[in-house]
Every structure is written in structure tokens, then in C-alpha cells.
C-alpha positions as CSV (number, residue, x, y, z in Angstrom):
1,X,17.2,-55.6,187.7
2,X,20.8,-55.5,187.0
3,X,22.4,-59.0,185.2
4,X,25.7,-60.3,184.6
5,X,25.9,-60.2,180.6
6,X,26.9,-62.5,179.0
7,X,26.8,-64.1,174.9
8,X,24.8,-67.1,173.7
9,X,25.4,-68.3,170.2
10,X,23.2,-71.0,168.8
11,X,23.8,-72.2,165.0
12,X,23.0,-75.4,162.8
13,X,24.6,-77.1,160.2
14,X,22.8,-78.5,156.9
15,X,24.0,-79.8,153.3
16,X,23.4,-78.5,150.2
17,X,22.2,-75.2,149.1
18,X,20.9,-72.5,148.7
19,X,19.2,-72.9,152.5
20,X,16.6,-70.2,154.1
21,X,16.8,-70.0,157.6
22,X,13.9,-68.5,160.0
23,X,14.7,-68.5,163.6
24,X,12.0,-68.5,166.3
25,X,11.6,-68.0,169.9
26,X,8.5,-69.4,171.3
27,X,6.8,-68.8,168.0
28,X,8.0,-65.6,167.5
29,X,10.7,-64.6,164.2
30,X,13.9,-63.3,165.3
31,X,16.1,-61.3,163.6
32,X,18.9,-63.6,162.0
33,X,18.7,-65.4,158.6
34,X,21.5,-66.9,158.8
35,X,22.8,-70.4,159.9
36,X,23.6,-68.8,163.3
37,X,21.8,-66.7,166.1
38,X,23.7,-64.4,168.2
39,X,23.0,-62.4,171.3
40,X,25.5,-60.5,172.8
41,X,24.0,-59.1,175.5
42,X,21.9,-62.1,177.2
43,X,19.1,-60.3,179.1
44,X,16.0,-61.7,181.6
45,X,14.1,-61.6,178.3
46,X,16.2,-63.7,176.3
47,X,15.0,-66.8,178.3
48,X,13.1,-68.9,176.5
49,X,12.5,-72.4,173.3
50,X,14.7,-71.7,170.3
51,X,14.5,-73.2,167.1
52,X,15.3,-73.2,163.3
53,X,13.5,-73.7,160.1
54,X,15.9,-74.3,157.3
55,X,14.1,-74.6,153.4
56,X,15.1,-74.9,150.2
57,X,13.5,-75.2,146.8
58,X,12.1,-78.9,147.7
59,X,11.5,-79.2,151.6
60,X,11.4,-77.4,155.2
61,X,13.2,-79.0,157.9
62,X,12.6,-78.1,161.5
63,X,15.4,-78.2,164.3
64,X,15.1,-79.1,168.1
65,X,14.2,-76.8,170.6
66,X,16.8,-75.3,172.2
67,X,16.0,-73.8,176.0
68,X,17.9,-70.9,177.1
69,X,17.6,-70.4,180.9
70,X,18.9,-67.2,181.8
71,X,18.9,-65.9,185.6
72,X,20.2,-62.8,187.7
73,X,23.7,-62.9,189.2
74,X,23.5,-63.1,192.8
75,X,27.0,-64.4,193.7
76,X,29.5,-62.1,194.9
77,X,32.8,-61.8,193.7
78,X,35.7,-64.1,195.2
79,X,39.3,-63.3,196.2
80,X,42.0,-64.8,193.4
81,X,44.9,-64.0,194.4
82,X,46.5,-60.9,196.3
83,X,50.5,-60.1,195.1
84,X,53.2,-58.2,196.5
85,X,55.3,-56.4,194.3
86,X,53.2,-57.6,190.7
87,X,54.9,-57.1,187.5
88,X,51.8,-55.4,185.4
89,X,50.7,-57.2,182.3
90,X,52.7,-57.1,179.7
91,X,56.1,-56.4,181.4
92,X,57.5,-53.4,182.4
93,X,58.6,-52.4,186.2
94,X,57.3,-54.0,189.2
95,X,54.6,-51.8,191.0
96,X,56.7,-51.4,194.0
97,X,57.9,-53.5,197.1
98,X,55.3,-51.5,198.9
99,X,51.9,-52.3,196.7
100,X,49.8,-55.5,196.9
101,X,47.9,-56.6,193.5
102,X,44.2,-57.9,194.5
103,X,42.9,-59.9,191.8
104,X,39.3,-60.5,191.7
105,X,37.3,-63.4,189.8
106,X,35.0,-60.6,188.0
107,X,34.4,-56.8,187.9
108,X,33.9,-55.4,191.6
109,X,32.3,-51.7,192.3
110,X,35.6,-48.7,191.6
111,X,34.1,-47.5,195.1
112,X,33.8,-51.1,197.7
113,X,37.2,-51.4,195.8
114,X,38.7,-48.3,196.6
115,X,37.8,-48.7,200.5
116,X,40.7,-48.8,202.4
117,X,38.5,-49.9,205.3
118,X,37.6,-53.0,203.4
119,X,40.7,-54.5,203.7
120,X,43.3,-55.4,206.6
121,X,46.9,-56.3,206.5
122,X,47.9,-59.3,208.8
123,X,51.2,-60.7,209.5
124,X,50.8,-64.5,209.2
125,X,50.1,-65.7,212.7
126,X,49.6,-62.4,214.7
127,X,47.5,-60.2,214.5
128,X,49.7,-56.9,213.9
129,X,48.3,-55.3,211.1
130,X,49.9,-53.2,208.4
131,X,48.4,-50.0,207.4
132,X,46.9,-49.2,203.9
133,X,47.3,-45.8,202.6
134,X,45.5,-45.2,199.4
135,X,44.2,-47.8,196.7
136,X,43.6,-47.0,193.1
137,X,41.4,-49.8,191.3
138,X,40.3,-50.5,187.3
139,X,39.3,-53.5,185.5
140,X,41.9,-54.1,184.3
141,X,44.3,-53.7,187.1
142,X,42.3,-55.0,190.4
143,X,42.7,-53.6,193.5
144,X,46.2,-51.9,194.0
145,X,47.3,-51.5,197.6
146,X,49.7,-49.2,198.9
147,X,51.0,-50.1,202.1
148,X,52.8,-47.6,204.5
149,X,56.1,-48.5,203.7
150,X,57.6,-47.1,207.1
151,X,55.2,-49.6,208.8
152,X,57.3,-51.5,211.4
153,X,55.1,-54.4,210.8
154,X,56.0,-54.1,206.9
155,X,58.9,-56.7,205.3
156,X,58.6,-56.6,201.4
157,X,58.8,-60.9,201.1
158,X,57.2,-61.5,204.2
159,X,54.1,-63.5,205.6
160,X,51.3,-61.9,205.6
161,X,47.3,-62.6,204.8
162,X,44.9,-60.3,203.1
163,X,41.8,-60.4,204.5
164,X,38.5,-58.3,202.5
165,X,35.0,-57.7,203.2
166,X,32.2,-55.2,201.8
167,X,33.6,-55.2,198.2
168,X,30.7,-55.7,195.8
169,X,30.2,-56.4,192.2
170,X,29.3,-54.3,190.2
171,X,25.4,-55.4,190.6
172,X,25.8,-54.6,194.1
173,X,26.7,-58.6,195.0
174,X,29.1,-58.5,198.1
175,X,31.9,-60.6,198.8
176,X,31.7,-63.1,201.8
177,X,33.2,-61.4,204.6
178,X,36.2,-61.5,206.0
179,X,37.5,-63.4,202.4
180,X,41.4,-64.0,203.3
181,X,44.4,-65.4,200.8
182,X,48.1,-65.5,201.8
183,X,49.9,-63.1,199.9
184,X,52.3,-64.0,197.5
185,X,55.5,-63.0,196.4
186,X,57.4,-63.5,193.0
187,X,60.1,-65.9,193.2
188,X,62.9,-65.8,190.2
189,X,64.6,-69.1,189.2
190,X,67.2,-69.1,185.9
191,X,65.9,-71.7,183.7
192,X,68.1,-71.2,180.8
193,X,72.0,-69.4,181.3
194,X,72.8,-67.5,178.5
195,X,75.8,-69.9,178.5
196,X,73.3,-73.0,178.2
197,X,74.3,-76.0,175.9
198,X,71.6,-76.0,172.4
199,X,71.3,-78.6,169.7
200,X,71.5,-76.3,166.1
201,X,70.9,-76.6,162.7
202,X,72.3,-75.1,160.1
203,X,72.7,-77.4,157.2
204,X,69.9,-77.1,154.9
205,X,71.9,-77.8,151.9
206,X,72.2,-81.3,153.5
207,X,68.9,-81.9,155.3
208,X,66.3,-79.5,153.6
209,X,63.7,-82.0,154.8
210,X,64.7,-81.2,158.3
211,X,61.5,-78.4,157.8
212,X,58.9,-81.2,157.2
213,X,59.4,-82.6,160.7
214,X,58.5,-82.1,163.9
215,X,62.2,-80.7,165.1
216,X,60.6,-78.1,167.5
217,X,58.6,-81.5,169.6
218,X,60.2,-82.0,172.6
219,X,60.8,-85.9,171.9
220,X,62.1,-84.7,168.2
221,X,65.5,-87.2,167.8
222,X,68.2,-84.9,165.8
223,X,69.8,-86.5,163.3
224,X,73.6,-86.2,162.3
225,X,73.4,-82.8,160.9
226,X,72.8,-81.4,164.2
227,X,75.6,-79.8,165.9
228,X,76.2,-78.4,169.3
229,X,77.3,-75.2,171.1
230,X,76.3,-72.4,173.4
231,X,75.4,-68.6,172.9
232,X,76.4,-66.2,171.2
233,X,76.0,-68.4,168.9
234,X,76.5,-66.6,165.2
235,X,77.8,-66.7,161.5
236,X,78.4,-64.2,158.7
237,X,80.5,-61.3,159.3
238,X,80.0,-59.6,162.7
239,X,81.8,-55.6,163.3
240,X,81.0,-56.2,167.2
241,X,79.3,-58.1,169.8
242,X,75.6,-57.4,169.2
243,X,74.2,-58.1,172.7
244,X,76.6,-57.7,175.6
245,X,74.0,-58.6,178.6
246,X,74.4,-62.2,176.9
247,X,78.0,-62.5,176.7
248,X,80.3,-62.9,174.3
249,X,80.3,-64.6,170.1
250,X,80.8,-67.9,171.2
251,X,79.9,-70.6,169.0
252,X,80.1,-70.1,164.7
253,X,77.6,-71.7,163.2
254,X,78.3,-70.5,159.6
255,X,75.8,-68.6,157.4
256,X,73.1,-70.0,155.4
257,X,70.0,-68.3,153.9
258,X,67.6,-70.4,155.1
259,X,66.3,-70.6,158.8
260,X,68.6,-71.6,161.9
261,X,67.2,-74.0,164.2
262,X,67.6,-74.2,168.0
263,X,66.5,-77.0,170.9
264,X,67.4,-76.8,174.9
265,X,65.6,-78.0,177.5
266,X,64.8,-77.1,181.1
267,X,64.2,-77.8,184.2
268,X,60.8,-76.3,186.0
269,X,60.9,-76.6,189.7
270,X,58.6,-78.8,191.6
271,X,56.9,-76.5,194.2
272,X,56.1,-74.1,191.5
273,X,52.4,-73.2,189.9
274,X,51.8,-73.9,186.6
275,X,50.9,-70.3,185.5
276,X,53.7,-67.9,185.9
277,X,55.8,-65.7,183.8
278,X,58.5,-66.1,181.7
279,X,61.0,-63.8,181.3
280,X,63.3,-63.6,178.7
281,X,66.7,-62.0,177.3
282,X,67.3,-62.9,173.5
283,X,69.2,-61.6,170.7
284,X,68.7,-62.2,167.1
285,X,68.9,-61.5,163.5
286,X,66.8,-60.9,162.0
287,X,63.6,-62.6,162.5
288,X,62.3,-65.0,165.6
289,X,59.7,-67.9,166.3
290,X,60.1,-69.6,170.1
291,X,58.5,-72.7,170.6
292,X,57.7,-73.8,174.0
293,X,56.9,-77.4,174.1
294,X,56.2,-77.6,170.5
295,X,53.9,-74.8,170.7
296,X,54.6,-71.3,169.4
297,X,55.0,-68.6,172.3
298,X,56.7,-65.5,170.7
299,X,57.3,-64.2,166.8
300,X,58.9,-61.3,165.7
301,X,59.7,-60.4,162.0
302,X,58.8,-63.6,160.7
303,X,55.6,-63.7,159.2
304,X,52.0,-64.3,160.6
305,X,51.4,-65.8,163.6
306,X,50.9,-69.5,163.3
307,X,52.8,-70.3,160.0
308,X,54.8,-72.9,159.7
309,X,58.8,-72.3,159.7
310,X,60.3,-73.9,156.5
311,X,62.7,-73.9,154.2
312,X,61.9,-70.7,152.3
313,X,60.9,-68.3,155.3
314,X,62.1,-65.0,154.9
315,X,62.3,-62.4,157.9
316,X,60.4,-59.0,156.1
317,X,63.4,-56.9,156.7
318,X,66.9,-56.9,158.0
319,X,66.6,-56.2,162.0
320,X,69.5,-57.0,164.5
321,X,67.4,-57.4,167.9
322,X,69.1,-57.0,171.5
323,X,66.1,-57.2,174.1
324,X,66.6,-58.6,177.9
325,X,63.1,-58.2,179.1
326,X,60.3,-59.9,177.3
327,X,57.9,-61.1,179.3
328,X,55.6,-63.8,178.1
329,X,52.9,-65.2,180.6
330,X,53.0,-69.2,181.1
331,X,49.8,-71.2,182.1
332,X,50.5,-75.2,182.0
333,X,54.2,-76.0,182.7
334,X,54.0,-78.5,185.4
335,X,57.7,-79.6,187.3
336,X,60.0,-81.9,184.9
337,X,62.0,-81.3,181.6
338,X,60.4,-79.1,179.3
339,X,61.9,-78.2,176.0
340,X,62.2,-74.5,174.6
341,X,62.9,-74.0,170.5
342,X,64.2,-71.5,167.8
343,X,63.4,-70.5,164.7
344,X,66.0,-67.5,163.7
345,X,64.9,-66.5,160.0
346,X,67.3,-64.4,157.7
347,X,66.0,-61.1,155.6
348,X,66.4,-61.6,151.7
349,X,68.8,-58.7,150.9
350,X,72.5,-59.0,150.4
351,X,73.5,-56.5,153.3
352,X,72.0,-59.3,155.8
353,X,74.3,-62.0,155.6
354,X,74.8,-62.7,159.4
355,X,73.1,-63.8,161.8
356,X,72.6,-64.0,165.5
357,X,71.4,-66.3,168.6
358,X,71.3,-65.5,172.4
359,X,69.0,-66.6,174.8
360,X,68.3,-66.5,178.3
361,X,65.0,-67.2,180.3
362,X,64.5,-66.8,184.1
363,X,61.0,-68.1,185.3
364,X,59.0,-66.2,188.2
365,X,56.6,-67.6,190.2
366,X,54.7,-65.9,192.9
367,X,54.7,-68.1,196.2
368,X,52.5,-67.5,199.4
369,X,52.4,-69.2,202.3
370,X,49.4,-71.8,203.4
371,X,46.7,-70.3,205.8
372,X,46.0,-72.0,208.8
373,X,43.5,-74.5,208.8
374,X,39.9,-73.4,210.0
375,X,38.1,-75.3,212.0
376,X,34.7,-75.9,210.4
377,X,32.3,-72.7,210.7
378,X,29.4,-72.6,213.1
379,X,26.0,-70.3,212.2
380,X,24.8,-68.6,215.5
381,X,21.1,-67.6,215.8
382,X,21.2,-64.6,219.1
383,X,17.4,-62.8,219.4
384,X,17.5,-59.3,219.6
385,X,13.9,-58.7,220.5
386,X,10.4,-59.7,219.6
387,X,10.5,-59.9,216.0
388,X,14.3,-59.7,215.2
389,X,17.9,-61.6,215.5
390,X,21.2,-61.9,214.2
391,X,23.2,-64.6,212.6
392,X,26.9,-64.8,213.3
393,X,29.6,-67.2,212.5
394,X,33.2,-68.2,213.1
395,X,35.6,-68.2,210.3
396,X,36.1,-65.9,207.0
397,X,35.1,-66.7,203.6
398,X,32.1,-67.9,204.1
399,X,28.8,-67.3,201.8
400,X,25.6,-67.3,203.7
401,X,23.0,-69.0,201.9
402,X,18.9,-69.1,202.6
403,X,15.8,-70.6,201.1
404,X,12.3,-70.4,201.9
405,X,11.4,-74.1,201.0
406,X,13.9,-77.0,200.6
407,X,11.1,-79.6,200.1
408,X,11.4,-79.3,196.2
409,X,14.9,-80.6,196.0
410,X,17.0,-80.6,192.8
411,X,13.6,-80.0,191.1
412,X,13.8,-75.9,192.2
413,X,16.9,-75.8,190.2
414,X,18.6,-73.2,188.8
415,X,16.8,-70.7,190.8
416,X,16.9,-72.3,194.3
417,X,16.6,-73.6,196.8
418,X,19.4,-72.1,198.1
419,X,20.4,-68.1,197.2
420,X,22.9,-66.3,198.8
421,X,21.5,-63.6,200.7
422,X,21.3,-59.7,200.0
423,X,23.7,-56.9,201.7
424,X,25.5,-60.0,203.3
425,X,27.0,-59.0,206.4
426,X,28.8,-61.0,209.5
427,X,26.6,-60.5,211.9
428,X,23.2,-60.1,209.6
429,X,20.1,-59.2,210.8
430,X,17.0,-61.2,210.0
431,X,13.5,-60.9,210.9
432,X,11.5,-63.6,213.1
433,X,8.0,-62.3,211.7
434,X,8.4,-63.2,208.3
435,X,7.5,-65.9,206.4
436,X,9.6,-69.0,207.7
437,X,13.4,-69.0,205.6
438,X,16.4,-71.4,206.2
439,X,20.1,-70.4,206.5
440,X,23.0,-72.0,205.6
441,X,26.9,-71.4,205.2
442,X,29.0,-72.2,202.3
443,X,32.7,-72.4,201.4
């Protein structure tokens, strides 16, 4: 039998020292002598009591019992989202005004994926379909549809609902048929001009303990040593413009070994979803740490990840940086102000005496109309014979669900009462001479 697998860590804390551990499942030793079991692979078998046995030199202590209950996945997968025109992780290109992106909430099987008959096309409202000519699918990726681009029913932007049946996990779980989401397109908004109005620092001869605060929180109050300009902002001796997508040297902000620092704020709009993608145009020199409210989204040539920005940081090596496409993925802005913050750090070597700040962000979000509201599903029982029927119901998405005995309540929990069923299907076929089953449907 084929299971999801998953990890299951258990580990126990004790003082003093030295400690022998001796871990036990159901009585029997396993493996680890350590303050920590691990299993990465969690099987069938793996169910079971867990416990510890830590000693020392003077006593034995025993721990709880921990119960692991492990169970086959039986759920099929579930439809996350379906994109027109998806800019692949990580930047880069779109994958064409012609391509959908289905997104999955787990692994599905290559083949169910790569079905073209699994999936239909629908303008919103009508039922004129769109035809799909090829898919290619990997973990990775989800499903990637190619649409016929010459389609008359096809309008890169438009309406249009995704509706997918017969796709499976990859343990043979199918999805509940006729699974629809509205497809979505990416919307770009500018969030930051690369003429946009920043609060900088560059006096750390005057305020050197400007690096032992909090300058990069959003409700950070600058103090008089803060100055104000827009971008290109720069000091040192330039030869040339270093960035021409971002305009011109603008504002000088004098040179100074130790770091520059940056604050703006923006504006994210109300209708938009919290995750989306940033994208972002920047140059500097020579190193970079962004802060997005207060917390550190991007670093380049400044030192490890995570470190604190102060007084003394160096950029590694001299690097003059003109990039207009760095994409960086956002999950939790919600609408309001949010605040966006620079760190531009300056190599230690005599030929690096300038520096550079640009900066301009657009935010995408990808948009999709609401579905139409379904009325509520109804399960239809038609005999087909003596010893057979079929169920059938109105409306897509929905999970059919059976049990044999619902008299046990929550106490059947986690493995019933109610499973979904096998090979599910709209109609599905059932037999009347079996033992008695109940049938249910679920969002």
C-alpha cells in the first residue's frame, strides 16, 4: 500500500550530563542514542507508543508515551490556483500569453497531469471552450497548458474558468471531478518610481549610534541627521551614469566609509492578495541589504544572511550593480503603508570610494474573477439493475465520501467514519448487494 511520506521527529530535553538515551517502541530499542528520534520516511509500521529512558551515573528517568498514529493517504489532490501567463520561480520571462500555470496542493501522477482530456477551457459565463494543445507537467512546475493561441474564444487577460477532473496523486487518489478555479492574471502596479522621495543617512561621524537602533522598523522616527532626496542618489567621484533605466545622478549624498542608509514607504493596493511578487530595479555600490517591513528580503555582497548592518560592515569586494529585474516573492503584505529599507555597504579598498543608490519596485498580483455561486449539490441514487446503481450529482468540486457504520461517531476517528471513495467518478457505480455503505458529498 502506497503512503504519503512524511517526517516525525520526537526529542527530550534533560539537565546535566553525561545522559544515556535508549528509545523504545512498544518495548522494542530503536536505533537512536541520542536526545532525539528521527524518521524520515513515516511508514504504516511506524505507528505505534514511543518513549525514552535517559540515565546517568546516579538514576534512570523514564518519559511519557508518545503515540504516533500514522494512516494511508486517501485524499485526492486539490486545485490551487490556475495562472495565465506565470512568471516561473525565480524570475525570468513569462511562459507566454498563451500558457496557463495549474498549481496543485501536492504531487499529482506526470500522466492524469499530462491529459489534455482532463481539463476544459471555459469562458466565464458561456460555455465556449478554448482548446488545449499539449501540456508538459513536473513537480516543480505544475501543470503547464498551452492553449491554441488562434482560438477565437482565446483573449490573453480574459475571463475564463479552469475546470479538471481525473488527475490523480501520485498514490492513484483522484481529484473531485469537475474541480474549477477562475483563472487569474498578473496585474502590475508601481509601488516605488525610481524618482520616489527617501529619508538617508549618511552621517556616521555624527550619529554612529544610528546602527544600534531600529532605523530599518517601519515606525523608526529619524532624527536630525537624516536628510532627504530621490534617486540616483550617489557620492564619491562618478565617470558616468551607472544605471540609465533609473534615471539620472540626482541627489549627492557625499561619501563615507561606513554604510548608507535608506527608508520610503508604499502604498499596497486594497483588492490585492497578500502573496505576490515583487519586482525590482536597483542599482548600487557595492554591497546591498533590503528590508521589507523591518525584515530582511534581499542581500548581495554584504556578508551572511541575517547579520546585523552596523557601523563596521564591509561589502567583500568592490562591485558597481545595475540590475532591473529581481524578482523576490511576497507572502503577508496586506493593503496600507508599508515601509521598504536600504542598507548600501562600501568595499574596504581605496579604488571604491563612491557609491550608488537607485531603486524601483513594481508589485504584481495575479487577479481572477469570482465563480458563480453554486447552488448547494444534490447526490442522486438511479438503479441500473438488480444488484447495481449509480450516484450522480450537480455541481463540480465535490468529494464523495462513504462509510459503512456511522454509529461510532467521533470515537472511529482518524480512520472513519467517513473515507472518500476509490476511482471517484461523477456518475460512480456502486453495488446494491454489498454490505450496507452510506454516501455523502463534501466541499
Amino acid at each position: 500500500m502506497n503512503q504519503r511520506l512524511e517526517s516525525f521527529r520526537a526529542f527530550v530535553g534533560v539537565s546535566g550530563g553525561p545522559a544515556f538515551y535508549r528509545w523504545e517502541k512498544d518495548g522494542v530499542i530503536q536505533p537512536s542514542t541520542s536526545n532525539s528520534l528521527n524518521i524520515v520516511s513515516v511508514q504504516l509500521a511506524n505507528t505505534g507508543n514511543y518513549r525514552v529512558i535517559v540515565t546517568n551515573s546516579i538514576s534512570a528517568v523514564t518519559s511519557s508515551v508518545v503515540t504516533l498514529t500514522v494512516i494511508s493517504d486517501i485524499f485526492g489532490p486539490k486545485l490551487l490556483a490556475a495562472i495565465g501567463n506565470n512568471i516561473p520561480n525565480g524570475g525570468g520571462s513569462p511562459f507566454g500569453s498563451n500558457t496557463i500555470n495549474v498549481l496543485f496542493d501536492e504531487p499529482v501522477s506526470a500522466t492524469t497531469a499530462r491529459n489534455i482530456n482532463n481539463y476544459t477551457v471555459t469562458r466565464l459565463g458561456i460555455t465556449d471552450t478554448v482548446r488545449v494543445l499539449n501540456i508538459l507537467y513536473s513537480t516543480a512546475l505544475g501543470a503547464l497548458l498551452n492553449v491554441d493561441a488562434a482560438d477565437p474564444n482565446w483573449t490573453p487577460g480574459g475571463d475564463y474558468v479552469l475546470t479538471v477532473s481525473n488527475v490523480t496523486d501520485t498514490r492513484g487518489n483522484v481529484i473531485a471531478p469537475n474541480s474549477q478555479v477562475a483563472i487569474a492574471w498578473g496585474q502590475t502596479s508601481n509601488l516605488i518610481t525610481s524618482d520616489a522621495i527617501w529619508d538617508f543617512h549618511t552621517s556616521a561621524v555624527f550619529e554612529p549610534e544610528v546602527f544600534d537602533e531600529n532605523w530599518f522598523a517601519c515606525d523608526y522616527a529619524p532624527s536630525f541627521w537624516w536628510a532627504q532626496g530621490q534617486g540616483i542618489f550617489y557620492g564619491g567621484v562618478l565617470a558616468n551614469n551607472p544605471c540609465l533605466p533609473l534615471g539620472t545622478l540626482w541627489t549627492q549624498t557625499g561619501y563615507q566609509p561606513e554604510p548608507s542608509l535608506y527608508r520610503t514607504t508604499f502604498q499596497w493596493p486594497a483588492h490585492w492578495p497578500s502573496s505576490s511578487t515583487l519586482r525590482i530595479a536597483t542599482a548600487y555600490d557595492d554591497g546591498l541589504v533590503l528590508y521589507l517591513d523591518g525584515k530582511e528580503i534581499y542581500r548581495n555582497n554584504a556578508g551572511p544572511a541575517g547579520s546585523p548592518v552596523g557601523l563596521a560592515s564591509k561589502a567583500p569586494g568592490a562591485l558597481s550593480v545595475c540590475v532591473t529585474n529581481l524578482v523576490i516573492a511576497s507572502t503577508n503584505l496586506q493593503p496600507g503603508v508599508h515601509c521598504l529599507e536600504a542598507a548600501v555597504l562600501q568595499a574596504d579598498a581605496p579604488s571604491a570610494a563612491d557609491s550608488v543608490f537607485a531603486l524601483r519596485m513594481d508589485g504584481i498580483a495575479y487577479l481572477s474573477p469570482a465563480l458563480p455561486d453554486q447552488p448547494p449539490p444534490v447526490l442522486n441514487l438511479t438503479p441500473l439493475g438488480a444488484n447495481s446503481a449509480r450516484l450522480t450529482w450537480t455541481g463540480g468540486g465535490y468529494v464523495l465520501e462513504s462509510a459503512a457504520n456511522l454509529s461510532l461517531g467521533s470515537a472511529s476517528y482518524p480512520l472513519g467514519p467517513w473515507q472518500q471513495v476509490t476511482n471517484m467518478s461523477n456518475p460512480y457505480p456502486i453495488r446494491m448487494d454489498e454490505p450496507q455503505r452510506f454516501y455523502r458529498l463534501k466541499k
